[in-house]
DRENMI-723142 format. One record per atom (N, C-alpha, C): residue number from 1; chain; x negated, y negated, z negated; atom name. Coordinates in nm, 3 decimals. Each point is the difference from the previous one (the first is absolute). Layout:
DRENMI-723142
REC   seq   mol        px        py        pz   atom
REC   NUM     A         X         Y         Z     CA
...
//
This chain:
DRENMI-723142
REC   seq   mol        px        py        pz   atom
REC     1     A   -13.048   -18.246    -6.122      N
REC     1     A     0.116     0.081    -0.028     CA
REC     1     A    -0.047     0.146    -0.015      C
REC     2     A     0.032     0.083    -0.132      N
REC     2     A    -0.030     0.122    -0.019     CA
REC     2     A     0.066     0.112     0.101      C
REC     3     A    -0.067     0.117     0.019      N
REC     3     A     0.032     0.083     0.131     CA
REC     3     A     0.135     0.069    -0.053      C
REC     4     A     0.070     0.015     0.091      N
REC     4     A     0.133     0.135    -0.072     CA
REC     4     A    -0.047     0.097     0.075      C
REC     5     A     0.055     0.113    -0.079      N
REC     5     A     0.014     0.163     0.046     CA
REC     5     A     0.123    -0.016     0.091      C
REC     6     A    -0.037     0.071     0.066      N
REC     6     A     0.126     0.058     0.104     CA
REC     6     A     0.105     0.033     0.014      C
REC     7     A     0.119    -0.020    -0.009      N
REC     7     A     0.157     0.024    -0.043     CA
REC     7     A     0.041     0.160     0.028      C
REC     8     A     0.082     0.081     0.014      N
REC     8     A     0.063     0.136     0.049     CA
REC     8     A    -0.055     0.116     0.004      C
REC     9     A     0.015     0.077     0.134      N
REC     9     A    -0.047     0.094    -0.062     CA
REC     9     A    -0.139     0.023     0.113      C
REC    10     A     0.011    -0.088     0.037      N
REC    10     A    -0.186     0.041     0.043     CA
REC    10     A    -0.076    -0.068    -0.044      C
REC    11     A     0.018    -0.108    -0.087      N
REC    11     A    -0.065    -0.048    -0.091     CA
REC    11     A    -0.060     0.115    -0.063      C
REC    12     A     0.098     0.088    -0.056      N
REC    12     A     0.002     0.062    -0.143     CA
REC    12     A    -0.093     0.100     0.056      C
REC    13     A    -0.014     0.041     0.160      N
REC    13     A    -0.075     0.114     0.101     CA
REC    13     A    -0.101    -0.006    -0.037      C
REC    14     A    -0.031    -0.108     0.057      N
REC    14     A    -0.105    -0.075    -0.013     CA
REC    14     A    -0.120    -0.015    -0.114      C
REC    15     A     0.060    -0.012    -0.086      N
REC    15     A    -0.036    -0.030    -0.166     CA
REC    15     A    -0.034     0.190    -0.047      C
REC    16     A     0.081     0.108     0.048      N
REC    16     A    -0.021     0.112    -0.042     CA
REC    16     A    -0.088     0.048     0.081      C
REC    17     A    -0.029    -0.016     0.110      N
REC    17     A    -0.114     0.035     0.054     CA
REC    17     A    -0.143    -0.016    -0.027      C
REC    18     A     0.014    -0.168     0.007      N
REC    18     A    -0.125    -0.059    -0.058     CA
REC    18     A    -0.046     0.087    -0.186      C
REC    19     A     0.139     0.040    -0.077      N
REC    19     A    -0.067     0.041    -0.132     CA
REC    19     A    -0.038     0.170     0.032      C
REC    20     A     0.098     0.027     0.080      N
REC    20     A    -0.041     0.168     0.027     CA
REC    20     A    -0.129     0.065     0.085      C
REC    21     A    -0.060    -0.128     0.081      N
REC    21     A    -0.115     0.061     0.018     CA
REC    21     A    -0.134    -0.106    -0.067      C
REC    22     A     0.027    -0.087    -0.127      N
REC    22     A    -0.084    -0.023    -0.135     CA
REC    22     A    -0.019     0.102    -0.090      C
REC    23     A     0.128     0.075    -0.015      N
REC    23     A    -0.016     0.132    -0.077     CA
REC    23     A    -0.032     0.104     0.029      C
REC    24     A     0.032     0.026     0.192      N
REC    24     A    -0.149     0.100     0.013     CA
REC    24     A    -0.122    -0.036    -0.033      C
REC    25     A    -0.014    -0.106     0.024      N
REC    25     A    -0.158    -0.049     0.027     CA
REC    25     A    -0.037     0.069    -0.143      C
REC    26     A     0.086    -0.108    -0.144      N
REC    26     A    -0.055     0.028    -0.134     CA
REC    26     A    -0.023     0.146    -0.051      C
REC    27     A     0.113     0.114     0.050      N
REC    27     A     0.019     0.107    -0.006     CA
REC    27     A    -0.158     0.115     0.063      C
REC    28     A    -0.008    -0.063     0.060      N
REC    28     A    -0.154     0.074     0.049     CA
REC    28     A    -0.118    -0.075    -0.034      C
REC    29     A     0.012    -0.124    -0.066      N
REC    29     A    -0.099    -0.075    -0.011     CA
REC    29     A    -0.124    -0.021     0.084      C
REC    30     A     0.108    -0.063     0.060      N
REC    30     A    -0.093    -0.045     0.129     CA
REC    30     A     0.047    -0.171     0.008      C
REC    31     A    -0.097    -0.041     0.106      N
REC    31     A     0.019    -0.171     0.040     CA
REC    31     A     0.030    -0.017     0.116      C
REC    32     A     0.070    -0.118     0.059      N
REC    32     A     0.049     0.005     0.118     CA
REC    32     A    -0.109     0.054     0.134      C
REC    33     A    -0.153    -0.064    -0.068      N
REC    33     A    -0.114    -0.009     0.052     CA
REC    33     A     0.003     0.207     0.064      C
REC    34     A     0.056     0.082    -0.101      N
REC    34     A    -0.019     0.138     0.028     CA
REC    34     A     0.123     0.070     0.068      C
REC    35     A     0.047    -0.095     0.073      N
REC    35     A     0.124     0.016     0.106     CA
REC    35     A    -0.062     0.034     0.153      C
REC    36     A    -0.121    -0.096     0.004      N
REC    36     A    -0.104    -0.038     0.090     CA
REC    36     A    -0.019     0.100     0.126      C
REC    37     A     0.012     0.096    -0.030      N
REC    37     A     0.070     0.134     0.128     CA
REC    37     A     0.115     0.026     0.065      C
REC    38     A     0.111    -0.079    -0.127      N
REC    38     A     0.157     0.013     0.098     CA
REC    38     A     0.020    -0.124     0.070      C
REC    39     A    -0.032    -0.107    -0.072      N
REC    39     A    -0.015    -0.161     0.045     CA
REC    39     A    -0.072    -0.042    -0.044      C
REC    40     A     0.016    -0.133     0.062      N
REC    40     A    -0.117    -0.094    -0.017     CA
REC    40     A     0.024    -0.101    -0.121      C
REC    41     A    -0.055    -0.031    -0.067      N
REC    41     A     0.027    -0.068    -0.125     CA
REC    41     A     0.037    -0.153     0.003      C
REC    42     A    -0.005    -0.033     0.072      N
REC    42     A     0.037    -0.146     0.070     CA
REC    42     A     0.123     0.034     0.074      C
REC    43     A     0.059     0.102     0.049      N
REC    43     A     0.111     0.065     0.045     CA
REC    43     A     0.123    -0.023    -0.115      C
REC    44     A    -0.088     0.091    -0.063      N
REC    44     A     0.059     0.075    -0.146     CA
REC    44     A     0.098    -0.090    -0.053      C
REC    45     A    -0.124    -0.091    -0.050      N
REC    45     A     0.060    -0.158    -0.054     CA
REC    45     A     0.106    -0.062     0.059      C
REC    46     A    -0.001    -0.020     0.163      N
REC    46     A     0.100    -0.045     0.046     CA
REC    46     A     0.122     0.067    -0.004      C
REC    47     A    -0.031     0.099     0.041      N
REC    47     A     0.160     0.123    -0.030     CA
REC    47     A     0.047    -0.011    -0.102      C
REC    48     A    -0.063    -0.009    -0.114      N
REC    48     A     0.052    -0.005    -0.149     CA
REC    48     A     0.029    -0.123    -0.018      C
REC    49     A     0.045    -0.102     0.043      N
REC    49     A     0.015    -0.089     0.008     CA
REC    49     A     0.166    -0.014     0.107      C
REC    50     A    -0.075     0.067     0.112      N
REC    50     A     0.147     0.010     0.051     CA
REC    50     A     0.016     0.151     0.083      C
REC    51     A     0.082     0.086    -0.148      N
REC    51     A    -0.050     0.142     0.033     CA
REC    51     A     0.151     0.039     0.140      C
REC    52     A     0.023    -0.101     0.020      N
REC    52     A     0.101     0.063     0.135     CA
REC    52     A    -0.084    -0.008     0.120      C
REC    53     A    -0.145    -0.048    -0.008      N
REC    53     A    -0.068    -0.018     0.117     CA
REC    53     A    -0.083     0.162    -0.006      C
REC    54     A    -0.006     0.031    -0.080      N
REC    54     A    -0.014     0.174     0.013     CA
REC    54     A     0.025     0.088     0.086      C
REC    55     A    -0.116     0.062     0.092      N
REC    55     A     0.090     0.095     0.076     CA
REC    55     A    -0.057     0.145    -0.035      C
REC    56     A     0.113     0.075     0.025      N
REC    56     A    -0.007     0.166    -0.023     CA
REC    56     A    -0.131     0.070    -0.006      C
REC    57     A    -0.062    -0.013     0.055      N
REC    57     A    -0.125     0.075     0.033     CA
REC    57     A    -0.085    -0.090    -0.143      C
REC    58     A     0.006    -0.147    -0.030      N
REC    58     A    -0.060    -0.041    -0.126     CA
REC    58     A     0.059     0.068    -0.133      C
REC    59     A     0.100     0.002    -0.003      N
REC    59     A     0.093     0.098    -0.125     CA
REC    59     A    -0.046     0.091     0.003      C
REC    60     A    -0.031     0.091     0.115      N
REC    60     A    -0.049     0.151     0.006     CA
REC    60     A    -0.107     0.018    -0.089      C
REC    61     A    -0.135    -0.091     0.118      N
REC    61     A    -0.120    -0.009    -0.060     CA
REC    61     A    -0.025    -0.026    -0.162      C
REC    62     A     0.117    -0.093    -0.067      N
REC    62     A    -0.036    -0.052    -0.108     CA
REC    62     A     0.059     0.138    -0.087      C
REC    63     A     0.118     0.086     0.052      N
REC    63     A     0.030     0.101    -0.134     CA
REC    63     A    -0.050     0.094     0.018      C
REC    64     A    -0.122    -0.009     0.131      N
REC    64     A    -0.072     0.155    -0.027     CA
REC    64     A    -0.110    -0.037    -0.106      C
REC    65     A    -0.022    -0.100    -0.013      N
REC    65     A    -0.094    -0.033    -0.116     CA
REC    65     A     0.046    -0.008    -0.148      C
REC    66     A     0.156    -0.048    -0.023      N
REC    66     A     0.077    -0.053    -0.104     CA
REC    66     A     0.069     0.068    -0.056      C
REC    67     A     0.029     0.103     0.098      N
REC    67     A     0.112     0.116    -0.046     CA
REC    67     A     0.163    -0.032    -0.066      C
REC    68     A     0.033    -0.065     0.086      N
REC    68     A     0.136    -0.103    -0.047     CA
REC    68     A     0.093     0.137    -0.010      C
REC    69     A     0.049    -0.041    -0.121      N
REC    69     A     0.146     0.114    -0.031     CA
REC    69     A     0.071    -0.013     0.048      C
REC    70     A     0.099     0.052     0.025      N
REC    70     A     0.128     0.086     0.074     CA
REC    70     A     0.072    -0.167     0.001      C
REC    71     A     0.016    -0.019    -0.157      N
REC    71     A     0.105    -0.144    -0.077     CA
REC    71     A    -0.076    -0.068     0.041      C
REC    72     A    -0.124    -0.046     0.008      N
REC    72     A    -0.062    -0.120     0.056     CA
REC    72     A     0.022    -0.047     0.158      C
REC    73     A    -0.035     0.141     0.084      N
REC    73     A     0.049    -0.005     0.135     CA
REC    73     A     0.190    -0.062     0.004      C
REC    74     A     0.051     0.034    -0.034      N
REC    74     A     0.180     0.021    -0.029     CA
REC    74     A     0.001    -0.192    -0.015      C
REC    75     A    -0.090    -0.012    -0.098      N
REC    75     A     0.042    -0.150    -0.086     CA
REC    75     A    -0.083    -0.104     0.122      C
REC    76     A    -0.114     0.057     0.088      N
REC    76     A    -0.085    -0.079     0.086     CA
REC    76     A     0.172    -0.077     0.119      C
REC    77     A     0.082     0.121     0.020      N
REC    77     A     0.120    -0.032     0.144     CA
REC    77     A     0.118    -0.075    -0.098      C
REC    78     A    -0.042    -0.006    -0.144      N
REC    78     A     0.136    -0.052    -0.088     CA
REC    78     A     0.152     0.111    -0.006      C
REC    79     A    -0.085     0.114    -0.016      N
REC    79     A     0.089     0.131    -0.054     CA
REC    79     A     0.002     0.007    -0.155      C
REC    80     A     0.082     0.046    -0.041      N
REC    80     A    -0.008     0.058    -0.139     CA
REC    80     A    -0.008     0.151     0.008      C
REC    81     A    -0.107     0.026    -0.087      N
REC    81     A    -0.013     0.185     0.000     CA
REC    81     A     0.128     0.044    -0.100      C
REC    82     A     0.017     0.119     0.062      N
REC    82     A     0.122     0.075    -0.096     CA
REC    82     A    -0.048     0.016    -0.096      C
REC    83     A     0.099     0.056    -0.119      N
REC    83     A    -0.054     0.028    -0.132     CA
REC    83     A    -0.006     0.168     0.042      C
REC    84     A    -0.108     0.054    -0.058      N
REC    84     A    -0.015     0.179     0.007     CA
REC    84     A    -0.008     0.038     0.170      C
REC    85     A    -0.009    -0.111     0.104      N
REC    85     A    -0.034     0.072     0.087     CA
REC    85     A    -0.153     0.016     0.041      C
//
């Protein structure tokens, strides 16, 4: 039996997390392998996998390297950024 995605809205958390810190990664061009100072890459994997097992101090570590925007942070808690703020 093929896997399903996750229903609501932490499904949807879930799913934006995992792409918002792929697009840091791509954005600096780097590999998970060059995370290797904030976590552990066998970590990494698992979190991204199930990024609610994340804790604060790993988010930290990972956007002092990633430099996550204002909207990325906003979209990580399932906020929408204002328009013009």
């Amino acid at each position: 039996m093929p896997k399903t995605s996750e229903l609501g809205k932490y499904g949807e958390r879930k799913k934006t997390v995992r792409c918002i810190i792929n697009v840091g990664i791509k954005r600096k061009a780097l590999k998970n392998a060059d995370l290797k100072s904030a976590i552990n890459v066998n970590t990494l994997g698992q979190k991204k996998r199930m990024p609610e097992m994340f804790n604060l101090g790993e988010l930290w570590r990972i956007d002092d390297i990633l430099h996550f925007t204002d909207a990325e942070i906003l979209q990580m808690f399932g906020r929408v950024p204002k328009e013009g703020g």
